[in-house]
Each structure stands twice: as C-alpha cells, then as structure tokens.
C-alpha positions in Angstrom: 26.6 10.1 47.2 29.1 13.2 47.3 27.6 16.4 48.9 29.8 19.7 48.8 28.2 22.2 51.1 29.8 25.4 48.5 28.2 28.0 51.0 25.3 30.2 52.5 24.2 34.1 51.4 25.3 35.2 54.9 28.6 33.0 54.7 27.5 31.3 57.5 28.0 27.2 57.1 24.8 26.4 59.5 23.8 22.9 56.9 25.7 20.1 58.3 26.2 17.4 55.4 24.5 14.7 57.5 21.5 17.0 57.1 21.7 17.3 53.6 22.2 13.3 53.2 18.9 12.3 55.7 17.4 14.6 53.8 18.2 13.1 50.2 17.3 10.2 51.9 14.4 10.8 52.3 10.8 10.9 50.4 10.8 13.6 47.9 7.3 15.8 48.6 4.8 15.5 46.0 4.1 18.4 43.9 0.9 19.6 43.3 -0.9 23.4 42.3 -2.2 24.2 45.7 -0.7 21.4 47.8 2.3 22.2 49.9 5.1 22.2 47.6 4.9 23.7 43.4 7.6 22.6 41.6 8.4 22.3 37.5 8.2 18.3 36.3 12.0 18.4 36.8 12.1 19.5 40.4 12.5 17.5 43.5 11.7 18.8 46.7 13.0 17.0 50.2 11.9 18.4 53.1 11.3 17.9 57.4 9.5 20.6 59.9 12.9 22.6 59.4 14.4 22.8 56.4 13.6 22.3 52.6 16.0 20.6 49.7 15.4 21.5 46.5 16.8 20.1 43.9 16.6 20.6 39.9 17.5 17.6 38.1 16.8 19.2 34.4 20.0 21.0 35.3 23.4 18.4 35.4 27.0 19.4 34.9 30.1 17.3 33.8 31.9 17.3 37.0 31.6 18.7 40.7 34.1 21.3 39.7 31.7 23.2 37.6 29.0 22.7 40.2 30.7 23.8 42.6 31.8 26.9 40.4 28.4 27.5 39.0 26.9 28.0 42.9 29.8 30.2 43.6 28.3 32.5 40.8 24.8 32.4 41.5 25.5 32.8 45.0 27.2 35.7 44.1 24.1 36.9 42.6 21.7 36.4 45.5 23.8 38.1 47.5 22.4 41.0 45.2 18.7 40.1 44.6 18.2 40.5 48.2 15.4 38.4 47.7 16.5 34.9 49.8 17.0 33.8 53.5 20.4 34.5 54.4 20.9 31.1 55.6 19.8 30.2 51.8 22.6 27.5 51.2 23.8 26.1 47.9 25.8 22.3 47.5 27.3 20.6 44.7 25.7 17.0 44.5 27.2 13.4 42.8 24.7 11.0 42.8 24.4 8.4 40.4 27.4 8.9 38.3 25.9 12.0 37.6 26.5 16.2 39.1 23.8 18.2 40.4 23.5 21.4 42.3 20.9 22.2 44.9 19.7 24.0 47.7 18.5 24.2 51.1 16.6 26.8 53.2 15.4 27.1 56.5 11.8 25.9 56.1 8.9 29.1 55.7 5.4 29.5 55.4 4.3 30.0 51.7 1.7 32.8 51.7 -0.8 31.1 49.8 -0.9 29.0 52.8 -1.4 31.6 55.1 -5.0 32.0 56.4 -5.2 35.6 55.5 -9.1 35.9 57.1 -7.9 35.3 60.3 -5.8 39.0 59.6 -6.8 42.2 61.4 -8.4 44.0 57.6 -5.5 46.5 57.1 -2.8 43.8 57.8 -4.2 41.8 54.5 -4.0 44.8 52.3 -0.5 45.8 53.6 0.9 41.9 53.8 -0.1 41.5 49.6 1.4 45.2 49.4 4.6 44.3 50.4 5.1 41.2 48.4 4.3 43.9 45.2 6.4 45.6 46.6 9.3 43.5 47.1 8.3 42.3 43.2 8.5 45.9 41.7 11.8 46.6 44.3 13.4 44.1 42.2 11.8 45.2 38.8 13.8 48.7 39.4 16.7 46.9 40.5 17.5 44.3 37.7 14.7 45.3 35.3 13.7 41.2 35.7 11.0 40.1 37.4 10.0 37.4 39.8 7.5 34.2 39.7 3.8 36.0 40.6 2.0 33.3 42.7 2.1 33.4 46.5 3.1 30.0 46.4 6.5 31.8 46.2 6.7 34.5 49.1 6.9 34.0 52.5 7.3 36.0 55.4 10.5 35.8 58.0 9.9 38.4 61.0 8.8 41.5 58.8 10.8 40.5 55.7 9.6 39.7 52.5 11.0 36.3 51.2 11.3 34.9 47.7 11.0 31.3 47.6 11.0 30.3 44.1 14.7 29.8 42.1 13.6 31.0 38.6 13.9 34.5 37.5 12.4 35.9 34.4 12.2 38.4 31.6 10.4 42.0 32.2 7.6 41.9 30.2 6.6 45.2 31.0 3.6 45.2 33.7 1.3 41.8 31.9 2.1 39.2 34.5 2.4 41.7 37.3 -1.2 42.8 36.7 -2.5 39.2 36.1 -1.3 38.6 39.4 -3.2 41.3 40.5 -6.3 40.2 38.3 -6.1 36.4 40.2 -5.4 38.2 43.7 -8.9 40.7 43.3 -11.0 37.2 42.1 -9.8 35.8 45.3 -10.8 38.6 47.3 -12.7 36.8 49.7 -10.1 34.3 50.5 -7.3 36.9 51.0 -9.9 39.2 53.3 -9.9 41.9 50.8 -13.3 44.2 50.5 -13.1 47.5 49.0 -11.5 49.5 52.0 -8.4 47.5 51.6 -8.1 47.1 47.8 -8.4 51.3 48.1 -5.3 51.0 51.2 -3.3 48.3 48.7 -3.5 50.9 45.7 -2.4 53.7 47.7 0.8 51.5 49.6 1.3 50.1 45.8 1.0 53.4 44.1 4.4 54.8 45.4 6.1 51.9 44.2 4.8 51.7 40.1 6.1 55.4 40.0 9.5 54.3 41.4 9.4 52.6 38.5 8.2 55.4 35.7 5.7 57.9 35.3 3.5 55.9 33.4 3.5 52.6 35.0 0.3 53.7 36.8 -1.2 54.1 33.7 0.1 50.8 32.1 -0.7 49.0 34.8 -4.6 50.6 35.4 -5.3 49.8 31.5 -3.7 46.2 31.9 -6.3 45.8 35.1 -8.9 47.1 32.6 -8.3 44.3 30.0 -8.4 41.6 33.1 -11.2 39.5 33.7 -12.2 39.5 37.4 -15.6 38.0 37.5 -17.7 38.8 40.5 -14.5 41.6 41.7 -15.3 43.7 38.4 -16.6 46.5 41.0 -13.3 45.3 43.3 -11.4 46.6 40.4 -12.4 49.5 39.9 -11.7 50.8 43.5 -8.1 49.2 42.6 -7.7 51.4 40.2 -9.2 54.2 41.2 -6.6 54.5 44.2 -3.8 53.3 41.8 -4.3 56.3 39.8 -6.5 59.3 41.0 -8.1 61.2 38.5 -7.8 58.1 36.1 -9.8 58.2 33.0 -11.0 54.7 31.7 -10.0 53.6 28.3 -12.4 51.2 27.9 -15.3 52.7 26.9 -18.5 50.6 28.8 -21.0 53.2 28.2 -20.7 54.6 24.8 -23.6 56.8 24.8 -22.2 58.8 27.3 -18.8 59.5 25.4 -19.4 59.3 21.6 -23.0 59.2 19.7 -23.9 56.2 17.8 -24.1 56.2 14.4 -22.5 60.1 14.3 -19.0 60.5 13.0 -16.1 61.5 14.9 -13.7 63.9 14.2 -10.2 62.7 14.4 -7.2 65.2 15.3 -4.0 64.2 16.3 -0.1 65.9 16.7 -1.7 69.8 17.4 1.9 70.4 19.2 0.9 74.0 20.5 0.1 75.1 16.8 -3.3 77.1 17.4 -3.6 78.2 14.0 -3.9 74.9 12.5 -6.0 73.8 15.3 -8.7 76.7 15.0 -8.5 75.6 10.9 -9.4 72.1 11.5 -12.0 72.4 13.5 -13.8 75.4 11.3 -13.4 73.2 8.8 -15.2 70.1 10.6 -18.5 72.5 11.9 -18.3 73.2 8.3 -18.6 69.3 7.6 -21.3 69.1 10.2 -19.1 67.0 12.6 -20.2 67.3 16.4 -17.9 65.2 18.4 -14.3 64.3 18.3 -11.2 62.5 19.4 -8.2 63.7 19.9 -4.9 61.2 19.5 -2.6 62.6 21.7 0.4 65.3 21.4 -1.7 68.7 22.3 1.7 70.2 22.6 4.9 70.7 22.0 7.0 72.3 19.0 4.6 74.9 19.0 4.3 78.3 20.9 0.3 78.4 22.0 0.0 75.7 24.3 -1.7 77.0 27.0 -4.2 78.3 24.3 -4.9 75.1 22.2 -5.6 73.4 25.9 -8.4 76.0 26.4 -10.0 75.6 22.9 -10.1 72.1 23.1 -11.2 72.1 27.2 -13.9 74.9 25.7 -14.8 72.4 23.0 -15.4 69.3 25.6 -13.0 67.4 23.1 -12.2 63.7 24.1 -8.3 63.8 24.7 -5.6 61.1 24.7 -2.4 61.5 25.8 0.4 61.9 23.9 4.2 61.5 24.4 4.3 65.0 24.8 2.0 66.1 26.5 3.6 63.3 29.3 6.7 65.3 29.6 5.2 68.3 30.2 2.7 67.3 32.6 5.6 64.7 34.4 8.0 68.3 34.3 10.6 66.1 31.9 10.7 62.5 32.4 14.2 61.0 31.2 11.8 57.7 30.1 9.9 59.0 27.9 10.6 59.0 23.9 11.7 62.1 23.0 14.3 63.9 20.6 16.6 66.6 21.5 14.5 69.3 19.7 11.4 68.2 21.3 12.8 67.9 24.4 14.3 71.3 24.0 10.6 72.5 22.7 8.6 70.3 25.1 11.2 72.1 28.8 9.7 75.5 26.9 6.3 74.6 27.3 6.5 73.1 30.9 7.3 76.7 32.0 4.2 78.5 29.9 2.0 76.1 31.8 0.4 76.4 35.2 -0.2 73.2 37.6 -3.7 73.2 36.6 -2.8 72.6 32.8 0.3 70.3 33.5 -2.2 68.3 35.7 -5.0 68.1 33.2 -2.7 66.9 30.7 -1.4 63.8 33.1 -4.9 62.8 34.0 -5.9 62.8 30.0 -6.3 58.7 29.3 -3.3 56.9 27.3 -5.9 54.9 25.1 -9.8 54.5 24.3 -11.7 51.6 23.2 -14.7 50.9 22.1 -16.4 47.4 20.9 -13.6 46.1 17.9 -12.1 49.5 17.5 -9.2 51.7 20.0 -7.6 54.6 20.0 -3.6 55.0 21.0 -1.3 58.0 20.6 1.3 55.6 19.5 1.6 52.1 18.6 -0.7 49.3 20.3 1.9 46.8 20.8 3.3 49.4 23.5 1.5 48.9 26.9 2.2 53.0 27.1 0.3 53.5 24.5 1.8 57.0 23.6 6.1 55.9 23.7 6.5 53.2 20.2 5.7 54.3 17.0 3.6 53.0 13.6 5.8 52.9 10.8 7.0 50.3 7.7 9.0 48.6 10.2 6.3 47.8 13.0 3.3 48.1 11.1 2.9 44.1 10.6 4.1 43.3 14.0 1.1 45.9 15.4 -1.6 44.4 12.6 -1.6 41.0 14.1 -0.8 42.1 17.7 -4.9 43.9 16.7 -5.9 40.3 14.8 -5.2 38.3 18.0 -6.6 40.6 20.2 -10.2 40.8 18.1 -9.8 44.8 17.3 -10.4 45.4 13.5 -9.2 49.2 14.0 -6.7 51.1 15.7 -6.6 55.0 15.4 -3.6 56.5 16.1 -1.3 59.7 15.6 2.7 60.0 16.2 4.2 59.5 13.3 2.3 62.6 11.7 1.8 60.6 8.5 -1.7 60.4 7.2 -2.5 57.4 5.8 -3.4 53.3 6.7 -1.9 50.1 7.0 -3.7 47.2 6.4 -4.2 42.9 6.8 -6.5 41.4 4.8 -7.1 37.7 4.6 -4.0 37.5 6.4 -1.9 39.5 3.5 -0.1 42.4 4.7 -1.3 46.0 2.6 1.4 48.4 2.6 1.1 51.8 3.5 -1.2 53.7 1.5 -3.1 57.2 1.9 -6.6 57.7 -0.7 -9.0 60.4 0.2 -11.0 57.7 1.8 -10.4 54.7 3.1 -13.2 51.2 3.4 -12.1 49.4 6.1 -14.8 47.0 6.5 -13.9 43.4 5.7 -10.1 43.9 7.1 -8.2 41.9 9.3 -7.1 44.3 11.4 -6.4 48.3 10.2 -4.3 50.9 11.4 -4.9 54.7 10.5 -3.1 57.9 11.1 -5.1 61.4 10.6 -1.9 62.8 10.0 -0.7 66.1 12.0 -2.7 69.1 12.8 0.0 70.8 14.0 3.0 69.8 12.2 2.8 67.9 9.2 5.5 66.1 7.7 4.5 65.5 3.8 6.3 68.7 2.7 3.2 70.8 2.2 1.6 74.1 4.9 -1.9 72.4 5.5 -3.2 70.8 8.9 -4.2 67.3 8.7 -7.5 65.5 10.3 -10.1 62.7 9.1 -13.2 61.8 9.9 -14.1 58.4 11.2 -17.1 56.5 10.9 -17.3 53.8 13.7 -20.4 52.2 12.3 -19.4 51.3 9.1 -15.5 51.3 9.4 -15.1 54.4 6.3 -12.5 57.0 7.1 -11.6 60.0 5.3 -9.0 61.7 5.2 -8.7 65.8 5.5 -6.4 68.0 4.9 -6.9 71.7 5.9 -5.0 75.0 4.4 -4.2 77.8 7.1 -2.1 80.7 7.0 1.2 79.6 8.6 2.8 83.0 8.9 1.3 84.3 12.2 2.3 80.9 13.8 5.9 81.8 12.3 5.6 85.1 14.1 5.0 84.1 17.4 8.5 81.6 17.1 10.3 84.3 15.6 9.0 86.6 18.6 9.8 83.9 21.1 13.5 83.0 19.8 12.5 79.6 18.4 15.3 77.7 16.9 15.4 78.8 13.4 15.2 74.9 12.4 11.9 74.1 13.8 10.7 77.2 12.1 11.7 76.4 8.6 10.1 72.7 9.2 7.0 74.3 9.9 7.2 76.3 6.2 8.4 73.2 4.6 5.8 70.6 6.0 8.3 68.0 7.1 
C-alpha cells in the first residue's frame, strides 16, 4: 500500500500517513439509509471517533501521477466551493496493483443525526435555514447544486458543512423543494410547528431572491405540487411566508374561482392596448360569457397600461402573470426573457405605474390549475411558467411533459399565435387553428387564444376564445376594433415608429 498525502484546503498537512494506513486497515463502516454512514454501492467509508476516510473505488486511474494530479485540481476547486472543512485532505492511494484517490476529514456530526427536539424552537427553524442557505449560496455561485439530504451537512462551530463529494446539475428549484417537501413531512422529528416553518420562510425568502425574482414563485408552485401528507396545512404557512401576497395556482376550491359547467373567457397578450381589450370583452357580454381568465402579459408594447389594469381589476378578472408584466412589477429584471423593443416598451411602462399597480402585478399567480387542465403564460415545461415559449420547436417536448404529468390541457398565451397543438394516441398533431377546436379524447393539448393586444397573423383584430372546461371544446375568436386611436396615443407619446406600423400590420 502506497499513500500520497497530496494536500489539505487550508494547506495545512495535519493527516499523518500512519493515520491514513490504520485507518485503511481497518473495517470499512457499513452503509445504510439512515444508519451512520450513506454512501453509493461503490463507496467505502473507514472511520474512528476522529476522522473519516472515504474512498470511491468506481473511480481508478492508471498511475499515482494522475491521482495525484487529479486531487491537485479538485482541491483547487474546493478551495472555491467553500463548502468543506478546511482540514478536508485529499491522498493518492496504490493498493492492489491498482490507483485510487480518497479523502479524509475531521470526523462531524451529520444533521440528520442531530436530535433537533432537544433545540430551543427558533434554533430548529434557523439550523434547517442555514443549510438552504448554504445550498442556494452555492446555487448563485456555480449555478450547481448540492446532494439535498441532511445526511450530508453538518455543523463545525456556526459553519455550515457539506459532507457529501458529489456535485450535481441545477435543475432549476425540483430537488431543492423536494427537500423541502421530505423536511415539512418530518416536521415533528425536526421540532418544526407552524411558528417556525413561518420563521424558516422568512430567513429562506432573502436567499431564493438572491437567486431571481421569480424563484419565490417557482419554488411556492413546486411546494404546491409536493405531497406532504399530514403537513399539507404545514405547507401552506411555508409558503405563505415564502411569498406574501401569494396567490395559489392550484385551484382546491373551484367554486369559489370559476363556475362549473360556465364557460370561461380566455384573453391573453393585452400589452397596454385598451382598445382591443374594451373590444374583446364587449364582444364576450355579447356572447353571454361571465367569467374569465387571463394568460398573462397585461402590459407592455402598448401605451394604456395603467388603464387596462383598472378595467380588468373593475371586471374581477382572474389574472396570470406574464413575462411582462414581471418586469414591470420587478422595475427591470436582467433574467427575465425579454427583447430589446420590449424591454425598451416594458422601462416606459414601469414609470406610468404607481407601486400599488407594479405591486399588484408581482402578486398576480404565474399559473392556475384545475382537475386535468392549467393555465401558464408561457410554456409548462418552464418551472416560471411565464419565461419559455410554445412554438413548432417545443411543442412536442411540452405535450408529453402534460401526458406524464396527467393534464389533458394546457392554456397558454406568449407566442400571440391562436391556434392548438395536439397528441393523440401518442401521434404528434401539428399546429393547427379551426374556428373550434374538440379536445376531448387527446393526449395532452395545448391552446393559444392568440393576442388581444397585439396580434401577429398580419391582420387589425384582437384575439380571444372561449373555453369550455367541462367538455374540453374551445373556440376560437377574433374581434375587429378601430386601431387608429391606439395609433394616436403612440404617435402622441413618441413611440418608436416600428412598433407602431406592427400594430397596423398585425405581426
């Protein structure tokens, strides 16, 4: 046996190599779920009361050069993360005939060891806080994310320690609030009642918008989507203080948002255009429609913002929110998807808004969802719900993203093209756009109302539809309006002469 002690984060050489050999020398721990020591089929663990050896054998090089070199890197590495014990030390191993690498650590307490009821209440809501917090610290960092369980934290002094070796790829929020999901079931065990799931959300909260704007919101509708068992009501204090003013998107009392058996009136992309707006929905008390849903993007490009908020605030109109309408009410976020004309268009609007409006825009929902059916501003797939788009490209990829999840419908707006794509006994339909639409029977549908406020297939008319949830029919509407006054009111407000003429051309 050949040990090369390569060196330690802090550059300290504290390991001694007759350490490393006892320890080799040793039993290897046995690795179980809950026991002591978790560990992939491929790990060994060595350890005594003050220091741990871990080894992974699934990993062998072709000579103790290129162990040694490969620590060198990833020590290099740590040294970033931030993550480890200082006195974290990594050694090139022969054993066998064959080259390892490994590493040893002063010996910690895995959290899910600790007896968290034996806590003072607020020190169990601030101990799980800080390991989220070190988790999302590192999210921001390196846009990676770390191994969930508690098996892999532990705590040296105040400091935050990641025990685990394995680093993975962001998946944007699912694992970080299945974490969550497993930490609120075990609420009991981890001494957390409602006070201190209300004290983690707030300590958490600061750390999600470090992140982005919206990470409150992906995160709240990922919770939503978790089951929690006997915590459901656990959860909803959760995200209640992750997210004040939070809107559900899951709709569990349906009576109270859309009547049953009544069809809804879908609008989508107003983007500030009131004319259109005030068209639409003349044309819809015309039809006998009483309620409605609004997909997103209330404004933006246009120049009566403030005005299509009140007539659809007047109107008690269900609202999602839309790319747009994010930037506004976030006073420009750099994350979200945005062109440089609506950006340009969307920095106008921020200033014709109070704080009141800006606010009620941020607290609108970013999805709604209701037995087999939701509603999205953008794309499904997209845990921001209002960012990725539906198009030819992503349309198959967001059908059986809705298969596998059990929803036969997704409503949605941002591309401003009316129309639907389909799966039907597992065959892709492309995109097509009747008057009206049967979508009973399908796989999985998606369907765009098309713009109110700026529609793109080359004609002056505002676009809507009229779903009916019941029996899965949609039709499709499309409204004339005069177009000049709206023209006036960009000419009078030195609009870019480009967005004007796209607004004459419908495109």
């Amino acid at each position: 046996m050949l040990v090369t002690v390569v060196g330690s984060l802090s550059g300290s050489m504290r390991v001694q190599k007759r350490t490393v050999i006892r320890l080799l020398e040793s039993k290897a721990e046995r690795l179980t779920h809950h026991g002591l020591f978790t560990g992939k089929p491929g790990t060994r663990i060595y350890a005594d009361e003050l220091y741990v050896l871990k080894i992974n054998t699934d990993r062998q090089f072709p000579s103790g050069d290129v162990a040694k070199r490969w620590c060198q890197l990833q020590i290099g590495k740590e040294k970033q993360y931030r993550l480890y014990h200082p006195d974290r030390t990594w050694l090139a191993l022969q054993m066998g005939g064959r080259c390892y690498v490994a590493n040893i650590t002063p010996r910690l307490q895995p959290l899910h060891q600790l007896d968290f009821t034996a806590l003072e209440s607020e020190a169990c809501a601030a101990l799980l806080a800080r390991v989220a917090g070190c988790y999302l610290d590192f999210v921001c960092r390196f846009g990676q994310r770390l191994d969930e369980g508690l098996s892999n934290f532990a705590l040296c002094g105040d400091t935050v320690i990641y025990l685990d070796d394995d680093i993975y790829s962001w998946d944007n929020f699912s694992a970080f609030t299945a974490m969550l999901a497993h930490w609120l079931r075990k609420s009991a065990s981890l001494g957390m009642g409602a006070e201190q799931w209300r004290q983690f959300g707030g300590l958490l909260r600061p750390g999600l918008l470090r992140y982005s704007s919206e990470a409150d919101d992906v995160v709240c509708a990922g919770l939503e989507d978790q089951f929690v068992g006997r915590s459901e009501a656990m959860k909803k204090t959760l995200i209640n203080a992750l997210r004040p003013g939070y809107a559900p998107t899951v709709d569990t009392a349906r009576r109270a948002l859309f009547h049953p058996g009544e069809a809804i009136g879908l609008l989508a992309d107003v983007h500030g255009n009131l004319p259109a707006l005030e068209a639409v929905l003349a044309e819809m008390d015309r039809r006998g429609v009483r309620q409605y849903l609004m997909l997103g993007d209330i404004v933006g490009y246009g120049p009566n913002p403030g005005a299509c908020i009140d007539l659809l605030r007047q109107r008690h109109i269900y609202c999602l929110r839309g790319n747009h309408d994010h930037y506004v009410a976030h006073n420009g976020d750099v994350r979200v998807a945005m062109g440089i004309m609506a950006k340009r268009m969307a920095d106008w609007t921020i200033a014709q808004l109070d704080e009141s409006e800006r606010a009620w825009l941020g607290d609108l929902p970013v999805r709604y969802r209701s037995g087999n059916w939701m509603a999205v501003h953008g794309a499904p797939v997209d845990k921001s719900f209002f960012n990725a788009y539906v198009y030819e490209m992503t349309a198959e990829r967001n059908l059986n993203y809705l298969a596998a999840d059990d929803t036969q419908i997704c409503l949605h707006g941002h591309s401003h093209i009316q129309g639907v794509y389909g799966l039907i006994d597992g065959g892709y339909l492309p995109f097509h756009c009747p008057h009206r639409v049967d979508m009973r029977g399908w796989d999985a549908a998606l369907a765009c109302p098309g713009a109110i406020g700026q529609s793109r297939g080359g004609k002056q008319v505002a676009q809507a539809a009229i779903f009916h949830p019941d029996t899965f029919r949609i039709e499709m509407l499309s409204v004339d309006y005069d177009v000049e006054p709206l023209v006036a009111d960009m000419q009078r407000l030195d609009f870019p002469a480009a967005l004007i003429a796209r607004m004459r051309e419908g495109r």
